[in-house]
N, C-alpha and C positions, 0 to 999 in steps of 0.2 A: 643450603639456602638457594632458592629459586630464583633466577638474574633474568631479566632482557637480555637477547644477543643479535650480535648484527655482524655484518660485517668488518672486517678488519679495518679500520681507517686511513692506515698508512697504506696499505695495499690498495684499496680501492677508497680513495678522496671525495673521488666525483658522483659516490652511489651511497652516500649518507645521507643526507636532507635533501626533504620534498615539499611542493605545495601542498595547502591544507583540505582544498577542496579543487575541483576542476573549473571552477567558474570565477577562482581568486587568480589576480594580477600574475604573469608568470606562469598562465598554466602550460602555455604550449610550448616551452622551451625547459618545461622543467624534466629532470633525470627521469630516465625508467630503467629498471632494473628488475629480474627476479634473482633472490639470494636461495641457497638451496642448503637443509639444516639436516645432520643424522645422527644418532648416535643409538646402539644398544647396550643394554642393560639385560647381566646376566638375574634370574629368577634364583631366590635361594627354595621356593620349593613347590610345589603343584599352587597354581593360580586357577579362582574361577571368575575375578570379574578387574574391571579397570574403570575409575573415574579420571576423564582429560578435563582440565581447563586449561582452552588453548586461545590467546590472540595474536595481532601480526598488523604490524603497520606497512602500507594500506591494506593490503589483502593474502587472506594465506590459505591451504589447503593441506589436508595430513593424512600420514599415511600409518599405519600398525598393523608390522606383519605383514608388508606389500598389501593390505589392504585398506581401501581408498575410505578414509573415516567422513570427511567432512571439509567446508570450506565455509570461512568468515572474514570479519567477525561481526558480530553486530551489529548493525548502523546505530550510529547518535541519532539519527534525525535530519535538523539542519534546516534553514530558510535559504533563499534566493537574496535574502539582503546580510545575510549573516558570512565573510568571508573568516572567520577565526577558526581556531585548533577547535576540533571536538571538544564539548564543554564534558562529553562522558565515554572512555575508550571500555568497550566493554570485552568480556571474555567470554566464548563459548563453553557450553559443557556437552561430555560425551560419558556414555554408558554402555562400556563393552563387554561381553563378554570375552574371556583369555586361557586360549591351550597354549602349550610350546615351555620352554625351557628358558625364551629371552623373550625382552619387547626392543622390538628393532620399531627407532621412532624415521618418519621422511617427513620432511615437507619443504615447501617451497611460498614464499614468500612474496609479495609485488610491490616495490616501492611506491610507486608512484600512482594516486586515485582517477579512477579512469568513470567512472558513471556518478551523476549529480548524488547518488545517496552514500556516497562513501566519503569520509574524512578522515584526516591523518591528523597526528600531532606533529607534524613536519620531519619528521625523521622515520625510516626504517629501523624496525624491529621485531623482532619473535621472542614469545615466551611460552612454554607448556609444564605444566603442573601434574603430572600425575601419580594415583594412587593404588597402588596393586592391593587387591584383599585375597587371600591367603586362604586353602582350604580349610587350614587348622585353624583361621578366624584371625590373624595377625596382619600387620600391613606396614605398606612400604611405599615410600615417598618416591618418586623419581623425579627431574627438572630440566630444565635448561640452565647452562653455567657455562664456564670454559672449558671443561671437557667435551663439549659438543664438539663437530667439525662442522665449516661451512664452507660453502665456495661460490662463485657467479655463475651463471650460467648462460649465455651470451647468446643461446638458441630463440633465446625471445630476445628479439631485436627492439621492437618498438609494441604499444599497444595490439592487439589484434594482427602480429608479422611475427610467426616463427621460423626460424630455418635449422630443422634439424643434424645439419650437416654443419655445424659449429659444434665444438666439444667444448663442453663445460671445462671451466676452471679446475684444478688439482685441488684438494681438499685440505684445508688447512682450519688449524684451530680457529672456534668461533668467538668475536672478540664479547666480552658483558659491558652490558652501556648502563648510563644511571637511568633509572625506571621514572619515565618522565609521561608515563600512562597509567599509573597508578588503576589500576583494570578492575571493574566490576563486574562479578558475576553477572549474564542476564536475565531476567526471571522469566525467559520463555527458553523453549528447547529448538534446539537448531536445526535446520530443513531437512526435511525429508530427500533422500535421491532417489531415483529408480534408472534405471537405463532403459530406453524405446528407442526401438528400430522404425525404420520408414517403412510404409505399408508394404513398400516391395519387397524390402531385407535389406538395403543399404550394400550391398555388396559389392562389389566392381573390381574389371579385370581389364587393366592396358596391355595392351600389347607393345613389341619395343618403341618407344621415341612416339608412342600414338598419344595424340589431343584429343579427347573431343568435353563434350557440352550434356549436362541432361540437369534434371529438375529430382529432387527426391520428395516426397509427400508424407505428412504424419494425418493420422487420424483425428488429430486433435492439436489446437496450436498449447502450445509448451510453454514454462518457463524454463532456462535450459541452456548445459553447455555444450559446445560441440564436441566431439570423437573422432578421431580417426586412428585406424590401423592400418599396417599398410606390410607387405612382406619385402619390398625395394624402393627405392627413391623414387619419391614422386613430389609433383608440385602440384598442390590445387589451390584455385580461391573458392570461397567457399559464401555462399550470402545468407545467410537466412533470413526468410521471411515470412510475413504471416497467411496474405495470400500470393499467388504465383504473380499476378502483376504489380505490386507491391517491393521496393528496394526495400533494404535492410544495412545492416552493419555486417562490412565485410571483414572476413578471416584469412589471410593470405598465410598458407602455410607450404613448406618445404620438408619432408621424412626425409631422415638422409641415409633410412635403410629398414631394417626391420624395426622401425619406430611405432610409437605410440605419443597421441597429440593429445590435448586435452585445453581447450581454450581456457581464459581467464573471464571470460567476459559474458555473464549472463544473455543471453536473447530470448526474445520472442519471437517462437518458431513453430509455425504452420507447416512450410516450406522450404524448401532450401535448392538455390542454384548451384551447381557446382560447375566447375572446369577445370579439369586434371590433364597433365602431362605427364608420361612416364618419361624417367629420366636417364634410363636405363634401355640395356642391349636384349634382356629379356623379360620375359610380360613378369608386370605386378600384379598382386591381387588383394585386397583390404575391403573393411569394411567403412560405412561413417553412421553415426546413431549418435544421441541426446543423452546426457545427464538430465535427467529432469531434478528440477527442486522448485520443493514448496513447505509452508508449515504443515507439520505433521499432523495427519487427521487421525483420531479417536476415536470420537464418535460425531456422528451425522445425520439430520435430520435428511426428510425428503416431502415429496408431493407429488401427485398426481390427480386427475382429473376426468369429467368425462368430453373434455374440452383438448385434443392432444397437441393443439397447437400451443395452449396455456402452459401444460407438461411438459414440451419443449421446451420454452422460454424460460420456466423455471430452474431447469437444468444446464442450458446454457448459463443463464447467471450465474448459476453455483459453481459451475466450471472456472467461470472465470474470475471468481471473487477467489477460486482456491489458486490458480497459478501467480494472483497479483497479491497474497502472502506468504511474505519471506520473511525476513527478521522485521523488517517492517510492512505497513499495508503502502504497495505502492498502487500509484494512478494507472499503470501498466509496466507487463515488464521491457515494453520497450522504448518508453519513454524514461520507467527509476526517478518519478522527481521524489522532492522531498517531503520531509513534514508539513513543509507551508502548504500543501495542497489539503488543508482540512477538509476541505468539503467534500474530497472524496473519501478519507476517510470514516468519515461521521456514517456518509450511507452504506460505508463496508463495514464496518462495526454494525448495522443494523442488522446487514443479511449474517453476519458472521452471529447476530444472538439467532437466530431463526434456523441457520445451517446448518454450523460446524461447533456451535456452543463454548468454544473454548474461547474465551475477553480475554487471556492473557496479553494477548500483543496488542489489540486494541488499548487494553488500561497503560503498556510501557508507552505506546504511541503518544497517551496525551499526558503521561508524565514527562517524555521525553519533549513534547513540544512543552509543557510549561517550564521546562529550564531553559528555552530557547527564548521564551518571553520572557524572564525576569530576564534575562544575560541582554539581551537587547531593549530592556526599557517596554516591554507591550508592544511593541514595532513588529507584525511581519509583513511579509511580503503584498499579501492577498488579504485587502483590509478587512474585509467581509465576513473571510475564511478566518480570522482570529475569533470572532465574534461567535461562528459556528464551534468551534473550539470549547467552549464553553456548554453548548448542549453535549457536546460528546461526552463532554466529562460525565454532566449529572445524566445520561444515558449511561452510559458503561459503569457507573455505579448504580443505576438501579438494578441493573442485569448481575453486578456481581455481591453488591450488599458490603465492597471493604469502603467503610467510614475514613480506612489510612490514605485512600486515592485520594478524598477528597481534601486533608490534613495536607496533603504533598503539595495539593495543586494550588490550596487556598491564597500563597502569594502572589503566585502570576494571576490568578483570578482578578485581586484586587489591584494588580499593576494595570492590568489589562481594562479594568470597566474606569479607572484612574483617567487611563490613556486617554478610553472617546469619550469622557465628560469635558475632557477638553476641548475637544472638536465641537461642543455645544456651541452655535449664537446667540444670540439674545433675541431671536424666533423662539427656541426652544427647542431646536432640533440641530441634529449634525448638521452641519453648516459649511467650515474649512477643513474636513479632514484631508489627507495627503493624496486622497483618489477616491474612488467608487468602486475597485474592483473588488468582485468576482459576480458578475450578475448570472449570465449564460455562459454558451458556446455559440452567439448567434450573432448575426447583424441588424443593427434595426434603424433604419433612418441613413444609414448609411457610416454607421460607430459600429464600431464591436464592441459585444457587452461583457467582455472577459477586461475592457477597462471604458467602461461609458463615461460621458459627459455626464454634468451633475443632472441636467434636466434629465436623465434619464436611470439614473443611479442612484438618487437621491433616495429615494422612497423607500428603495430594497434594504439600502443600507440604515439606513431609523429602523425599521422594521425588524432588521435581523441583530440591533444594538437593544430594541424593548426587550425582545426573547430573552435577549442576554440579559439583561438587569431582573427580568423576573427569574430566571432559570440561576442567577446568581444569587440572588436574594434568597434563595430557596434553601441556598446550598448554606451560603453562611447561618439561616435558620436550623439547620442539622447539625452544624461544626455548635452552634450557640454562641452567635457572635454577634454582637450588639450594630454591627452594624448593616446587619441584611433590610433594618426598618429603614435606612436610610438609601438603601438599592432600591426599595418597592415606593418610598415616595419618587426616587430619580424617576422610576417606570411611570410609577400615575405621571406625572409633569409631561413628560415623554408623550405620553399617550394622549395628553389634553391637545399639547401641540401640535402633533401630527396629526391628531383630526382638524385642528383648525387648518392647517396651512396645504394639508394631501388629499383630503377630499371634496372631489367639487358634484355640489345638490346637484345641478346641473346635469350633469352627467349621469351622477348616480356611481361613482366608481372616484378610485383613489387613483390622480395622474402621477408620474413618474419623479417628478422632482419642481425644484424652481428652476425658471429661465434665469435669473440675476447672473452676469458677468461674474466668471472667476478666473486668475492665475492661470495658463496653461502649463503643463510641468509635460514629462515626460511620458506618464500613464495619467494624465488629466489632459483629457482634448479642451482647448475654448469649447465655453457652453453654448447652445444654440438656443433659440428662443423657443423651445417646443412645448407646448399641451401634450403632452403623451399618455396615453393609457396601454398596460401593459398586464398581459397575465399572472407576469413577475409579482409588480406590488400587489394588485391586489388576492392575488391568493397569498402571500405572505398576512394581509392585514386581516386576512378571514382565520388565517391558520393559526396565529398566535393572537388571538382575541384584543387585537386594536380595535374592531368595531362590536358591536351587540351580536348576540345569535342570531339573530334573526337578519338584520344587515349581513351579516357573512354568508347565510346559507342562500340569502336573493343574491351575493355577487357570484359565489361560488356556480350557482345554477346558471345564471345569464354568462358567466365565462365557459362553463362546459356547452351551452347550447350555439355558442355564437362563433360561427364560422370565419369571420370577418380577420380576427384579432389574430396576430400574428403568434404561432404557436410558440412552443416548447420544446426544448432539447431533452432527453432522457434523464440526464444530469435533475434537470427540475422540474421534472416530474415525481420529481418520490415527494418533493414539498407538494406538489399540485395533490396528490394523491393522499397525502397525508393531509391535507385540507378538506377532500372532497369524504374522508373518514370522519375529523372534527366534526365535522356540518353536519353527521348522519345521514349522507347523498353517498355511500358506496354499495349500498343494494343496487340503488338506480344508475350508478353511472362507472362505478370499480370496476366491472370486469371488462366492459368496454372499452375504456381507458388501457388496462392491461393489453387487450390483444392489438394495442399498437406496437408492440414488438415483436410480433408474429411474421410479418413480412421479413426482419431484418434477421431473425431465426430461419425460418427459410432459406433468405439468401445463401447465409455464411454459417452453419452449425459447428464450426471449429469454434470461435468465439466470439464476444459481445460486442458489436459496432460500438464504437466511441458516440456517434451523433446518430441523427433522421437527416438534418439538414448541412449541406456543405457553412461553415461559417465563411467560408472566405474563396476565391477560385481557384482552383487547381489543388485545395487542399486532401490530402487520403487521410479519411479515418484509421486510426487502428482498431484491431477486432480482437483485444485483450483490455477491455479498458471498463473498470466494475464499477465507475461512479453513475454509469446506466443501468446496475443492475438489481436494481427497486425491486421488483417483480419476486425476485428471492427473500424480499422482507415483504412484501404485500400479500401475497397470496396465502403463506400459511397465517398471518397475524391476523389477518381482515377475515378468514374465513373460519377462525378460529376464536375470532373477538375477543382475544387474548389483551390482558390488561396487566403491570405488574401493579399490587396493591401495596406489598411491603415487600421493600429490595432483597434482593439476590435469593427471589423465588419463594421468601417465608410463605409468603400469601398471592393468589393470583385472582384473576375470578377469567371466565371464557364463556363465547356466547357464541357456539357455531353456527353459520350459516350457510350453504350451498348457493347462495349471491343468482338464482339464476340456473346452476350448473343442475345437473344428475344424479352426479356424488364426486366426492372428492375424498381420499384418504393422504392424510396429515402426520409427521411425523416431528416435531420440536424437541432439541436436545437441551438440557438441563442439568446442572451438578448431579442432579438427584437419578436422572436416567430421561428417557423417552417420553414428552407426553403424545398420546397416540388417539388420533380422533379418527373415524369412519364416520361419513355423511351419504346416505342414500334419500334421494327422493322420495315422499311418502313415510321416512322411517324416525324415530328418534334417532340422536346422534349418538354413536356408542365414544366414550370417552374411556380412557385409560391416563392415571394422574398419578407418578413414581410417589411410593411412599415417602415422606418427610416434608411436600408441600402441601398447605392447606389450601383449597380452593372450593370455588362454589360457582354457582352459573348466573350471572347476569343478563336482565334486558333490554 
């Protein structure tokens, strides 16, 4: 039988239980430890393959046959208001092939969670499950138990501080704990590694007792651990970062000979400072290079243009929608927040159906945040962003056609639309909800609208709650549930009000919220008395049909003409742009809009600016951050006129257009294979459509 084991508890007291997340009470004084697990298993006879299911409280990495398999384990997810144990400890799977006569297992283990997407059950432990399959077709279980051996290993000191010149602990039996992770499989496959060197070759050579200083450069910024080899003791720190003037999270490490380093700690890495000492009487010489990881690519769409600038941006996107998934979609890899950031992953699940085709992670994403909303009541963090949560869903089931996502999700659905009926007044719109965030990345008025005043938040947030009652309503109408009739009357009502009370004749445009006096809380500034109009609400109200077509496509036009209004951050622009489609205004104003990221592709073609605009002074963007990266859903959909008819690709219909350009060739991945368009100027559009979807062309 297959056990959890950990270390020994008489032996080591003070290296058993951890915090549950880094952001809970106690983090900075809680234990770190890495534990280090081995044991071999002799082969009773020629093997050709091996299934691992391996996990590891907080974090582990494994080895078979000195060969470097993998590091996990899954994220749960997680919010910024949620400080509990993982509501789901999952388990990785690996698919090896196997020569040799034994399987010698290594890994090593990290007690204590060091980045916002990691959670523990409070305690340290490892478990590995695997299956040997047998030439002659027979098979054989292998485990973790107490015949393992384990031991401490004291060379990692603290977080990101190794000092190789501590000798690990003597190896002693590994103790079995009661299995308090009950571990689920996860239904995606676990990252991809590669190993990249720096443009130069990473190489280096001290001479005795020499310091010095230099910069290493990659081609492209990473998601990624550090390396280092080294043939004598040496000290380096080590920074990585995205660009050269940009800090990073530092690596302070110590070889204490012919060592090998290998960080615990994901970065995003463009760059990297180094500063080495040999420690030694005569010269050293090593290398330092990247683990790269990311989810495993397959298959892959593409684009190009006769626009090269547009081809650029396209491809920056894609780059950096692929280094910011990993077991989950993060905002960046160097930031790692959690699932509370929907709203970026809503836009990376878009470029992710347009890119890389594969919804797996995107569908665990918003299953894993709906257990995060039942567990906490409808409550997260980013009120707005629960709300977006809800298109994700009935999005990534239309992309994938499983009716079971939306079965999983229907109770936090209903906890969730539960929640902001409460926040209703008897205006007839959200009124006291707990905050207004997540508007921009902007300042306006002199608020940030990552948490505005109601006068300024008010409108986004009704607006992005209608969405929801209709996009919910939809959902329950598919499940056949009697009560989506009572979600489309909440939206009519919804809708009645918020044109009373958000649009003023006057103007001609929907202003930002009410002045009325509220509570000042923590992420609720006191209200100010402001009239605002903003490109926010009113491309939300054109986008999701709060006003007439005809009212939307005159707001939609007089906001893209009108220089005045204080713009948009990338982030919302994929709503801006997905508005400006609604309205059938992206002939006239889509590719335009697109080559506003052309400048910021030029700049930095390692990866995708975070923002256009500083929200705040002295702030740096980072240039790994895909909630900008629209342009990888816009360009092949919009030019493609790609629609789905009936989910998970039964039926499509497409209506290509060259927007303007010359030609454009198109490449969209699909269960089924490739759809593959060519657009030349003057020419019909040649289309190629994988057998098993029905499709036809729309006008």
């Amino acid at each position: 039988m297959v056990s959890w084991i950990w270390l020994n508890p008489k032996q080591y007291p003070d290296r058993q239980e951890t915090i549950v997340n880094p952001i809970c009470k106690g983090a900075v004084n809680a234990p770190f430890a890495v534990a280090e697990f081995r044991r071999t298993f002799p082969l009773k006879s020629e093997a050709c393959s091996l299934v691992l299911r391996v996990s590891g409280d907080a974090a582990y990495r494994i080895w078979v046959n000195e060969h470097a398999v993998g590091q996990g384990p899954p994220s749960s997810g997680g919010d910024f208001l949620c400080d509990r144990p993982c509501l789901t400890h999952y388990a990785g799977r690996y698919e090896l092939s196997l020569t040799g006569k034994s399987l010698r297992f290594f890994a090593q283990v990290r007690l204590k969670p060091e980045v916002l997407t990691e959670y523990s059950k409070g305690h340290g432990g490892f478990f590995l499950e695997a299956e040997v399959l047998y030439q002659d077709g027979s098979r054989q279980i292998f485990g973790t138990d107490s015949s393992w051996e384990a031991r401490y290993n004291g060379a990692f000191v603290a977080p990101c501080k190794y000092d190789g010149r501590i000798c690990p602990d003597a190896w002693c039996p590994a103790s079995e704990i009661p299995d308090i992770w009950q571990v689920q499989d996860a239904p995606i496959p676990m990252p991809a590694e590669e190993q990249v060197l720096p443009t130069e070759g990473g190489f280096f050579r001290l001479e005795p007792m020499e310091e010095r200083e230099w910069i290493l450069s990659f081609h492209r910024i990473y998601a990624a651990y550090l390396q280092v080899e080294a043939s004598g003791s040496c000290e380096l720190l080590l920074e990585p970062c995205e660009l050269p003037q940009q800090s990073g999270r530092q690596e302070s490490v110590i070889l204490g000979g012919a060592d090998i380093f290998r960080s615990f700690s994901l970065h995003s890495c463009g760059h990297c400072r180094v500063r080495a000492k040999n420690l030694t009487s005569y010269p050293v010489t090593g290398r330092i290079f990247l683990t790269t990881s990311c989810y495993p690519v397959t298959h892959e769409g593409w684009f190009s243009c006769s626009d090269p600038g547009l081809t650029k941006v396209y491809e920056l996107c894609k780059w950096t929608l692929r280094i910011c998934r990993q077991t989950l979609h993060l905002d960046s890899p160097r930031h790692q927040e959690l699932l509370a950031c929907t709203g970026d992953y809503f836009i990376e699940a878009m470029m992710t159906a347009f890119t890389f085709g594969d919804m797996r992670l995107a569908a665990l994403d918003v299953r894993r945040t709906a257990l995060w909303l039942v567990c906490n009541n409808g409550v997260m963090f980013h009120t707005s962003y629960s709300l977006i949560w809800i298109q994700m869903l009935r999005q990534v089931w239309l992309f994938t056609g499983d009716d079971g996502l939306l079965e999983d999700c229907a109770p936090a659905l209903e906890i969730l639309l539960n929640r902001f009926s409460s926040y209703i007044g008897e205006n007839g719109v959200i009124d006291h909800p707990p905050d207004y965030m997540f508007v921009d990345w902007l300042v306006t008025e002199g608020y940030s609208m990552h948490h505005p005043p109601k006068s300024l938040g008010q409108t986004v947030l009704n607006a992005f709650y209608y969405k929801a009652l209709i996009d919910g309503a939809a959902i329950f109408r598919q499940l056949g549930r009697p009560n989506a009739e009572h979600w489309q009357r909440t939206a009519a009502a919804l809708k009645d009000a918020f044109n009373t009370l958000f649009y003023d004749p006057q103007e001609g445009l929907y202003k930002d919220g009410l002045p009325d006096p509220v509570p000042e809380s923590k992420w609720q500034p006191a209200n100010p008395p402001l009239r605002h109009f903003s490109r926010h609400s009113n491309t939300l109200a054109a986008l999701y049909g709060l006003c007439s077509p005809e009212d939307a496509r005159r707001i939609m036009r007089r906001l893209l003409d009108d220089r005045q209004m204080q713009e948009v951050q990338p982030y919302f622009m994929h709503f801006v742009l997905d508005a400006v489609a609604e309205t059938g205004l992206f002939p006239e104003y889509g590719i335009d809009l697109l080559r506003r990221w052309i400048p910021s592709a030029d700049e930095c073609g390692l990866g995708l600016a975070e923002g256009w605009y500083a929200p705040e002074a002295g702030y740096s963007f980072d240039h790994s951050h895909a909630w900008g990266g629209t342009p990888a859903y816009q360009l092949p959909a919009r030019m493609l006129g790609f629609r789905m008819v009936e989910p998970g690709f039964r039926r499509i219909s497409l209506n290509p257009q060259l927007m303007g350009l010359s030609f454009a060739d198109i490449a969209m991945p699909t269960p089924y294979g490739l759809i593959r368009c060519q657009l030349r100027q003057g020419e019909p559009p040649k289309i190629q459509v994988p057998d098993g979807i029905q499709w036809s062309i729309s006008r």
